[in-house]
C-alpha positions as CSV (number, residue, x, y, z in Angstrom):
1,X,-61.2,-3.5,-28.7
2,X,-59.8,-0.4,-27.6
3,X,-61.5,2.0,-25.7
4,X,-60.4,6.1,-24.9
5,X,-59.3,6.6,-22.2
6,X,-59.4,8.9,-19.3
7,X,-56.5,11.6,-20.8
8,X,-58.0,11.9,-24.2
9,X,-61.8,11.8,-23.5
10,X,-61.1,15.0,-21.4
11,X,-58.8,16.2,-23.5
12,X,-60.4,19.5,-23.8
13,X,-61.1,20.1,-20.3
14,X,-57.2,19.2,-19.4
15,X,-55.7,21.3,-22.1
16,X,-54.5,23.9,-19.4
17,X,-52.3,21.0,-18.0
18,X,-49.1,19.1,-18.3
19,X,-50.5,15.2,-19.3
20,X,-48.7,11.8,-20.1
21,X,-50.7,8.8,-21.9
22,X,-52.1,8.2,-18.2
23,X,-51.4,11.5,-15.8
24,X,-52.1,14.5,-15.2
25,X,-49.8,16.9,-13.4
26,X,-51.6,20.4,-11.5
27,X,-49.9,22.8,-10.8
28,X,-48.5,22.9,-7.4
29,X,-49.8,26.6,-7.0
30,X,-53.4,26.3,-8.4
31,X,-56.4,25.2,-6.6
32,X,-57.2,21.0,-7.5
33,X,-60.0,21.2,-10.4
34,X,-62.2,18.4,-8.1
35,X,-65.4,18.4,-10.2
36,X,-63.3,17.5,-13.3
37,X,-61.2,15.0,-11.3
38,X,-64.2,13.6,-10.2
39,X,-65.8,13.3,-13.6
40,X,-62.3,11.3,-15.0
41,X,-63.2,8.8,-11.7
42,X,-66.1,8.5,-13.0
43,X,-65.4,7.9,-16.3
44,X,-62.9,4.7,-15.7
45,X,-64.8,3.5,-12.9
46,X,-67.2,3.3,-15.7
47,X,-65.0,2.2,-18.3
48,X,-63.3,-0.3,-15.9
49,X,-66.5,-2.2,-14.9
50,X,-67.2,-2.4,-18.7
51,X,-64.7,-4.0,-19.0
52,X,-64.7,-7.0,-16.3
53,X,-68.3,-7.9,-17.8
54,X,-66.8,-8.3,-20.7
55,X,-64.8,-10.6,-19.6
56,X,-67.2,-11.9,-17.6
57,X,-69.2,-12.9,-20.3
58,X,-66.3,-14.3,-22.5
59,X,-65.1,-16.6,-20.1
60,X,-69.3,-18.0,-19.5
């Protein structure tokens, strides 16, 4: 099972930058967006941890 990551669950909110399947590039010039980097954290921390109880629970 495949799960969205990161890049394209934000998608909209990272449209004004350069991306790759997994990174995002800010401009060196422009101020860091924190509150959005900190909601992407979020979101794999999230996604991550979903993940290795998953696992968990198929290896019980």
């Amino acid at each position: 099972m495949s799960t969205p990551n990161g890049i394209t669950t934000f998608k909209q909110e990272l449209s004004g930058y350069k991306t790759s399947k997994g990174a995002v590039q800010f401009p060196i010039g422009n101020p860091i967006p924190y509150e959005l980097v900190s909601e992407i954290v979020k979101f794999k921390v999230n996604e991550n941890n979903s993940k290795a109880e998953s696992k968990i629970k198929k290896n019980k």
